[in-house]
Every structure is written in structure tokens, then in C-alpha cells.
C-alpha distance (Angstrom), angle and dihedral (degrees) to the residues before:
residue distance angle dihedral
X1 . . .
X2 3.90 . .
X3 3.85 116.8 .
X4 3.98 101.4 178.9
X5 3.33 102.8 -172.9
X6 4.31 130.5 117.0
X7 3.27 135.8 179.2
X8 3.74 85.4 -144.7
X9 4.22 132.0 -0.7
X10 3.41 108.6 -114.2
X11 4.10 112.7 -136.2
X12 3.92 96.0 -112.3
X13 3.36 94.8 48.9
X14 3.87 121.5 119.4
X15 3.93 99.7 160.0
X16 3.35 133.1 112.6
X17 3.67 101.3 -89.6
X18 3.82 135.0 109.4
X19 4.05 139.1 -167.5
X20 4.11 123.5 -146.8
X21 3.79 85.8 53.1
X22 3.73 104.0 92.0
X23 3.77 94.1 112.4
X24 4.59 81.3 73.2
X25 3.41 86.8 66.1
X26 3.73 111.4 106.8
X27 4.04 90.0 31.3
X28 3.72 86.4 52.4
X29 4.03 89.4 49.5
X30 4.20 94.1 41.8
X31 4.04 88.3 58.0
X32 3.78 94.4 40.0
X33 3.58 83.4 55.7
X34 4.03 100.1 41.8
X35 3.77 82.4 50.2
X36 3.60 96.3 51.0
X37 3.61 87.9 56.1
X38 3.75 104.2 59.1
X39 4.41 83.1 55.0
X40 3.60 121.9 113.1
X41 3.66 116.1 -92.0
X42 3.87 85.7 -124.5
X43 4.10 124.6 144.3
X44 4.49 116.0 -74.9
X45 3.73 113.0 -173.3
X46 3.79 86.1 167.7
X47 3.45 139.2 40.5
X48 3.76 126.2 180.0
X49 3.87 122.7 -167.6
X50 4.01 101.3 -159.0
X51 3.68 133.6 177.9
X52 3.26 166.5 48.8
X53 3.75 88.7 7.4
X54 4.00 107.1 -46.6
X55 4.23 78.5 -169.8
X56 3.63 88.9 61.0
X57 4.05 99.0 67.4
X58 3.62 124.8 67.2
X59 3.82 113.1 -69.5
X60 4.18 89.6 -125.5
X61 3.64 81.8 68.8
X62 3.20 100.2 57.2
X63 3.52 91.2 45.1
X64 3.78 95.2 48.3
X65 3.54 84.8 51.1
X66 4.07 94.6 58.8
X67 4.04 93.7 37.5
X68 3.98 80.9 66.1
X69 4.01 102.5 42.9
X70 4.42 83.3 49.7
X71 3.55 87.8 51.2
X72 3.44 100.4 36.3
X73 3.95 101.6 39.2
X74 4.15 132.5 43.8
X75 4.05 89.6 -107.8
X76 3.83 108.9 -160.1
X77 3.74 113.1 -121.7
X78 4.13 88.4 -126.1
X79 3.90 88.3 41.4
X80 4.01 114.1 157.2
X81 4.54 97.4 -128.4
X82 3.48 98.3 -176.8
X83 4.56 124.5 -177.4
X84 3.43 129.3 -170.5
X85 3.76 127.1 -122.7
X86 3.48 152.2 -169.8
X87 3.65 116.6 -156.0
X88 3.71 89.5 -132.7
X89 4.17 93.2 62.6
X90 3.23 110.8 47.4
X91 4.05 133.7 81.4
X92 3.93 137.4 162.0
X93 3.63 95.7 -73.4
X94 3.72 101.0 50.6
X95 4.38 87.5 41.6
X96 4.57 76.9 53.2
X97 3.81 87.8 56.5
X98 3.58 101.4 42.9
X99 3.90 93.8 54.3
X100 3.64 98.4 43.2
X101 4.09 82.4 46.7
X102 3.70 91.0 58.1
X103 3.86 100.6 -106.5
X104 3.98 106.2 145.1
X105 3.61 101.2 165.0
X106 3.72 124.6 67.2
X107 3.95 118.6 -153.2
X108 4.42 104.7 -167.3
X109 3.55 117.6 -178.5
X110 3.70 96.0 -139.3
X111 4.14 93.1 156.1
X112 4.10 96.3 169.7
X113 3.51 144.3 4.2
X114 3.59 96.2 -140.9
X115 3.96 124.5 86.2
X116 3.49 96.5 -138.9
X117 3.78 107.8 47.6
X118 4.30 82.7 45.9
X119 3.93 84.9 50.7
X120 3.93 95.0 52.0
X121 4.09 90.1 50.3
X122 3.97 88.7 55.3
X123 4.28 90.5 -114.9
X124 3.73 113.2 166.3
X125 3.74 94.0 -141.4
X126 3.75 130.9 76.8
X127 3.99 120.4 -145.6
X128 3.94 97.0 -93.4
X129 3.76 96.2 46.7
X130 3.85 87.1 55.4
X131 3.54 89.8 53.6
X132 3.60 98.2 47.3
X133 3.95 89.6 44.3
X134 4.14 82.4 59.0
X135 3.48 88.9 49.1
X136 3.89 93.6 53.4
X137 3.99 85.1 42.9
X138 4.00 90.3 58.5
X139 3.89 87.7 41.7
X140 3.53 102.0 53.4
X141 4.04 87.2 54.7
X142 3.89 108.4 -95.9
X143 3.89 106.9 144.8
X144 3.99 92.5 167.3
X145 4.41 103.5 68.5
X146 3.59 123.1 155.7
X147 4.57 114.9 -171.8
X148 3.74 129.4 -161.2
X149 3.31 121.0 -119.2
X150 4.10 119.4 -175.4
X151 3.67 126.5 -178.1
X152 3.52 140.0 169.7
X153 3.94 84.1 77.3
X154 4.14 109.7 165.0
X155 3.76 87.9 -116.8
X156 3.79 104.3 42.2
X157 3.18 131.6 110.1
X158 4.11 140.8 -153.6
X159 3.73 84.2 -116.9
X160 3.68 91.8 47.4
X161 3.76 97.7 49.8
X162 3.40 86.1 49.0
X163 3.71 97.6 53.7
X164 3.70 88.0 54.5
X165 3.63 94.1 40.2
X166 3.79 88.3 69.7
X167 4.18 99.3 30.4
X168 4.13 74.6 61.3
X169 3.79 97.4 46.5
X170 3.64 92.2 48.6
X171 3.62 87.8 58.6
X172 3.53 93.8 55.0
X173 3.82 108.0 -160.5
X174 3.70 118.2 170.4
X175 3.78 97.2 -107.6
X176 3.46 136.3 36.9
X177 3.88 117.5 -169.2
X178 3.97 113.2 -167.3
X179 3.98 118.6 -163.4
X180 3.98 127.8 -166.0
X181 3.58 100.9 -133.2
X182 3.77 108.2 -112.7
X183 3.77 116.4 -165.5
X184 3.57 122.2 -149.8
X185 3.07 137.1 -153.6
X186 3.83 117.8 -102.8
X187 3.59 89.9 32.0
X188 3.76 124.2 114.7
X189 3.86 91.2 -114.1
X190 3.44 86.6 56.6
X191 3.66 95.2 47.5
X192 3.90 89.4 52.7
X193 3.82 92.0 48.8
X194 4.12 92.6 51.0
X195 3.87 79.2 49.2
X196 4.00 96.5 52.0
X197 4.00 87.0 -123.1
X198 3.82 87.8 126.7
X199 3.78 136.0 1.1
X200 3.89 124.7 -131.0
X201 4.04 118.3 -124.9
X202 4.02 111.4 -95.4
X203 3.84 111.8 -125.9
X204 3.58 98.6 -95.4
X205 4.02 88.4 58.8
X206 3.98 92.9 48.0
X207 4.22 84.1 50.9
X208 3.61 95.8 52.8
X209 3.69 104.1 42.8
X210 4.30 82.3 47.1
X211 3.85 82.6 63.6
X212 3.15 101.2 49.0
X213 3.92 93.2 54.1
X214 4.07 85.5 44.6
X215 3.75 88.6 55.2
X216 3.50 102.8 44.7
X217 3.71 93.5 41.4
X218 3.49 93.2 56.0
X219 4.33 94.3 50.6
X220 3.06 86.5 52.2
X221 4.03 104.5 56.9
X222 3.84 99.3 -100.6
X223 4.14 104.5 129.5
X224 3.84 110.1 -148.5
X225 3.77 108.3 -124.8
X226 3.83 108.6 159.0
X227 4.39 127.1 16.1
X228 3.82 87.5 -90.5
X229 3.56 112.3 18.9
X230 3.83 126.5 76.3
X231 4.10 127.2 176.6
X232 3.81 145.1 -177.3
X233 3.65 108.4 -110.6
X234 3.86 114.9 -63.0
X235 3.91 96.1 12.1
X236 3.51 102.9 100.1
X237 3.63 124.9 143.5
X238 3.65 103.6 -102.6
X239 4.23 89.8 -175.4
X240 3.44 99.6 50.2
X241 4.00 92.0 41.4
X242 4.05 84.0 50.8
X243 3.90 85.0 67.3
X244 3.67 110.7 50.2
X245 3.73 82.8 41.6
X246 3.65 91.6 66.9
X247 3.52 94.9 -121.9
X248 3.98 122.6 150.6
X249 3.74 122.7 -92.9
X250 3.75 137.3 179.5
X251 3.95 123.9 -136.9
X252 3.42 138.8 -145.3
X253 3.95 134.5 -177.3
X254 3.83 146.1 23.5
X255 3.52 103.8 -30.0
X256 3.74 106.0 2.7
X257 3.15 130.8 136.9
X258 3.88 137.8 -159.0
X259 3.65 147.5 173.1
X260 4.18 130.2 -127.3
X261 3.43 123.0 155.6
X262 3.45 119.4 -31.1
X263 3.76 94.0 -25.8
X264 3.82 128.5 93.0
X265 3.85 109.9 -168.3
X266 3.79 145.5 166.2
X267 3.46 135.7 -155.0
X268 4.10 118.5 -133.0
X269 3.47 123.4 -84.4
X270 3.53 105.0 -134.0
X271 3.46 109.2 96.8
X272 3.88 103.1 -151.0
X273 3.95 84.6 55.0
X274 3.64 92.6 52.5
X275 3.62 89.5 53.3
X276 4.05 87.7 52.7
X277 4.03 89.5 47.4
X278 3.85 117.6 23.5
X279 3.76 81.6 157.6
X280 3.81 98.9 63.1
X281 3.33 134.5 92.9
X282 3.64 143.0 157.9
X283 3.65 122.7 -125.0
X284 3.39 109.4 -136.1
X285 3.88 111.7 -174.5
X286 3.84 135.1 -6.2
X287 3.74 101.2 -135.6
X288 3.94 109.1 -145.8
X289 3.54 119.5 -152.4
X290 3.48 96.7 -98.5
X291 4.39 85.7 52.6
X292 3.84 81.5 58.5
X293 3.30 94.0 54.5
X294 3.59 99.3 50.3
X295 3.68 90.5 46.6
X296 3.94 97.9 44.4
X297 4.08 80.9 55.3
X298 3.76 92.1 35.8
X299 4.10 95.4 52.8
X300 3.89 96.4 35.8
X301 3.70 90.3 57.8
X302 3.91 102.6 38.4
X303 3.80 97.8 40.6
X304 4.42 111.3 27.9
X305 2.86 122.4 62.9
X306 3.63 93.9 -151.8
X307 3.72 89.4 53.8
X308 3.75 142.3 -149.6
X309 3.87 108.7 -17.2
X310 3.32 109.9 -135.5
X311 3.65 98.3 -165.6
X312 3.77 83.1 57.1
X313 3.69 94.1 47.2
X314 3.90 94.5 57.5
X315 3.89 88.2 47.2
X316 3.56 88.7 51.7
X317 3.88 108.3 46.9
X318 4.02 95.7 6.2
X319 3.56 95.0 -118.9
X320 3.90 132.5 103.9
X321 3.70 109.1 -110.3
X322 4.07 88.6 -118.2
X323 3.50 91.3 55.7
X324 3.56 87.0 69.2
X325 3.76 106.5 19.6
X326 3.67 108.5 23.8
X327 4.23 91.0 121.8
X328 3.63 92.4 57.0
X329 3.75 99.2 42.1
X330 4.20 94.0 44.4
X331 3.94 84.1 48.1
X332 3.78 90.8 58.7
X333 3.59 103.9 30.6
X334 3.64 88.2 62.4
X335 4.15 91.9 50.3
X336 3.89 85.4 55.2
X337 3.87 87.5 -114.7
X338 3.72 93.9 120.0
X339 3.63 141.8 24.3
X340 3.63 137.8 -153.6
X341 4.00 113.8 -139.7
X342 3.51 101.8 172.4
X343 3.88 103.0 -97.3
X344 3.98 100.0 41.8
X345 3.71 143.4 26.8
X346 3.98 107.8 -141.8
X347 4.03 139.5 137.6
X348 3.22 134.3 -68.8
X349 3.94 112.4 -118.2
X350 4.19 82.3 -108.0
X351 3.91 84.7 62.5
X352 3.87 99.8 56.4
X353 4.06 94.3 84.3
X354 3.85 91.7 39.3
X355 3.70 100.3 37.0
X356 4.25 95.5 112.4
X357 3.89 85.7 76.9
X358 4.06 96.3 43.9
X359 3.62 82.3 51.2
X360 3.89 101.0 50.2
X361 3.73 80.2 70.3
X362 3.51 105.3 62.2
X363 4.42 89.8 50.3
């Protein structure tokens, strides 16, 4: 579910999300909630509230929002209901809400421990306020908490990324989720770049600092189970996994988009029309089997870690995965840029930085 609202855009940021908007809010929430309603009362056993900054709106909101998807949706009792925050938004009351509402999983866009690389993305919080926001997080009862970590920043450093490596470590929340920074264009990164204010890290920079974080995640108990997501044992991301699985997944919001049958759609991103039509969407492909194929392959390799299952694949489409793909896979076997082991096809830890032309193949 898509909440797009900020207090403030942060200067990286190409989604859809806005700030100076706030006064949508309980519009935005009525049609969420009307669209929600007209959903299948099929089985959830995850939910992920994703932004914007879901922290920024009123916690009855949020709440609302959840009353619906139980009442709506077969919610598994062990269900994964994860929220994202910024450390800036959130306080006791809203952390009340969000337990009583069913949310176990906490999603906090941490993104650096150092004041300057958070004040050259445009965050709103400094270092110690996302500490103490943690600290409320672990107070208020939430054993389950996942941080951002991005690197690759123009003015970081292996030092740096080091410093908050271990400031994060010490923390010791279940998950840690680590993001190249990607610059888009139209953002005010980019605009500083075209300008020669800063200069983006080359490829062999963005490598090295990405094994570093591999390295010290794994000393330090954190298994490595998709490109950018590591976890202690048993606190893996069951929403995110979902995805690059190729499993279904409904969609609600501004922007979002989901997956049901053979149908992947969006809804539009203009808020104010979304509030006019919670009930339209726009289908944007109809995948044939062969598309799922491709993608199943496509998504098990670029994302897991693990890789494409091919026990799974041949329950899935009832075909072995070198019936299909057995070109591709001998091509890339023999360059060392995958590996067989017997139950899945995926890359070799060589093949993480180059995977965009291992995965050409396999569209």
C-alpha cells in the first residue's frame, strides 16, 4: 500500500511521493479504504505499508487503513505487517497505534550514521535522533526492525561507511537493507552532478564499498539472502522475497502497482485522481506463460541469493528449467557467472555487479 506523503522530499528521491500536501490526507485514506473494499477476500500473509513516509500521516490513518485490510482480507495469524518510517515522524503515540493495529515489523530509513552524507541527501534527521528514534522503536515493544543503509553517496568515504557499518551493528536490528545510491534524473542530486557540485562514485567504488558491507554483515551474524537485504536468522523479509519469487500481490494507492493473475497493473500517480477513482487501474501487461518464465528466471537470479529453484520452477510451469533455458544457463556457467548446485541456478558472487547483462539473456 502506497502512502505518498512527506514532510519534506528528500534530494535522491525519484518516487512517487510529494510534501505540502498533507491537507489530502484523509481523502487519500477514505479511497484507499473504498478501494480496499471492492478486493477479493483472498489469503495476505504480508502486508507492507510503503511510502512517502507512512510515519508522516496521522497514526488513525494508518490504523483505519489496517482495520480494512483485516476485514477485508484472510490475514494469517503469523502475518509479516510491516510500516515505513522516518526517524523524524514518529513518537510514542503513533508506535501505540501501530501495535494495537497489527503492524509487527518496523521498516526505518536510517540511510547513514554520519550528519553530513544525511545532510547532502536532504534527510530530516540527524545521526542521534535516528538513534534515539531506534531506541523508542525497541521501547515501545517491536522485536522484528529492519534499517536502511545506502552507500555509494558522492561524499562518502570507505572510512565513513565503515564508521556506520559498525554504529549499525552495534544496534543490532534484525535486518539490515543496503541500497547503491542511484541518482535520477530530475532530482536535486542530479541537478548538482550536471552542475559539477558533486561527482557520483565510478563502478569500481560502488563494488568495493558493496563488499565491505557483505563482509562485515556476514561477521557479524547477518545471512545474505537477497543482493540488498541481509538478516539474523529467521528475520527475513517474507514481502519483499514474495516479489522476486514471482508470487501474486495486490496493490493499493497512488502509484502502486500489483500483480493477480495474469495481469500486472498500476494505479495513477496523481494523487487528486486517485482520490476521484480508487477503483481504477490500468493494466499494464498480460504476462503469457512464457513472460513468467522469463521473469521467474529473471527475478530469482537478480534479486536471491539462493536463486531460481528449480524444483519450484518445474512445479510451477511443468517444465525443467533446461528445457527452456539450457542455452543461457550453459553460456554462463562456462563464464563462471553462474553455478548449478543441484536445487538452483544463481550467480556467482563475481556476477552481482554485472548481473544486468546475465539477465538480458533470460528476456
Amino acid at each position: 500500500m502506497h502512502i505518498p506523503f512527506c514532510k519534506s522530499k528528500c534530494r535522491y528521491c525519484s518516487f512517487n511521493s510529494f510534501s505540502g500536501i498533507s491537507f489530502l490526507q484523509k481523502e487519500y485514506f477514505d479511497s484507499m479504504i473504498s478501494g480496499i473494499k471492492k478486493l477479493n477476500n483472498d489469503k495476505l500473509d504480508s502486508v507492507y505499508i510503503g511510502g512517502g513516509t507512512p510515519s508522516f500521516v496521522n497514526g488513525e490513518h494508518i490504523a483505519d487503513l489496517l482495520k480494512v485490510v483485516y476485514d477485508t482480507f484472510c490475514v494469517s495469524g503469523d502475518a509479516e505487517i510491516t510500516i515505513e518510517i522516518n526517524p523524524k515522524t514518529i513518537d510514542e503515540e503513533k508506535l501505540t497505534l501501530y501495535r494495537k493495529a497489527g503492524i509487527n515489523r518496523i521498516s526505518m530509513g536510517m540511510q547513514s550514521m554520519n550528519d553530513e552524507e544525511l545532510k547532502l541527501m536532504g534527510r530530516a534527521h540527524t545521526v542521534s535522533e535516528g538513534i534515539k528514534s531506534y531506541e523508542l522503536i525497541r521501547k515501545m515493544g517491536f522485536d522484528n526492525v529492519s534499517l536502511d543503509l545506502m552507500y555509494a553517496l558522492p561524499n562518502q568515504t570507505e572510512m565513513t561507511l565503515k564508521d556506520t557499518l559498525d554504529q549499525m551493528i552495534a544496534l543490532s536490528p534484525e535486518h539490515i537493507s543496503c541500497y547503491g545510491l542511484s541518482i535520477d534524473e530530475g532530482t536535486p542530486l542530479w541537478d548538482d552532478i550536471k552542475k559539477g557540485i558533486i561527482t557520483k562514485k565510478d563502478d569500481e567504488e560502488y563494488f568495493r564499498m558493496y563488499e565491505m558491507i557483505r563482509e562485515a554483515l556476514a561477521k557479524n551474524g547477518y545471512s545474505h539472502y537477497e543482493i540488498s537485504n541481509f538478516s539474523k536468522l529467521g528475520f527475513q523479509a517474507r514481502h519483499n522475497t514474495s516479489y522476486w519469487r514471482g508470487n501474486e500481490y495486490y496493490a493499493m494507492g497512488a502509484g502502486a502497482s500489483g500483480f493477480i493473475g495474469d495481469e500486472r497493473f498500476v494505479y495513477t500517480e496523481n494523487v487528486e485522481e486517485f482520490i476521484r477513482n480508487p477503483h481504477i487501474y490500468t493494466v499494464e501487461e498480460i504476462l503469457t506463460q512464457e513472460d513468467k518464465m522469463s521473469e521467474f528466471v529473471f527475478l530469482g537470479l537478480r534479486m536471491l541469493i539462493d536463486g531460481v529453484d528449480k524444483k519450484e520452477f518445474k512445479k510451477r510451469f511443468d517444465k525443467d528449467i533446461y528445457q527452456i533455458f539450457e542455452k543461457e544457463i550453459s553460456k554462463h556457467i562456462k563464464t563462471g557467472m553462474l553455478e548449478d548446485t543441484g536445487d538452483s541456478i544463481r550467480l556467482t558472487p563475481k556476477a552481482y555487479y554485472v548481473s544486468n547483462n546475465i539477465m538480458a539473456d533470460f528476456l
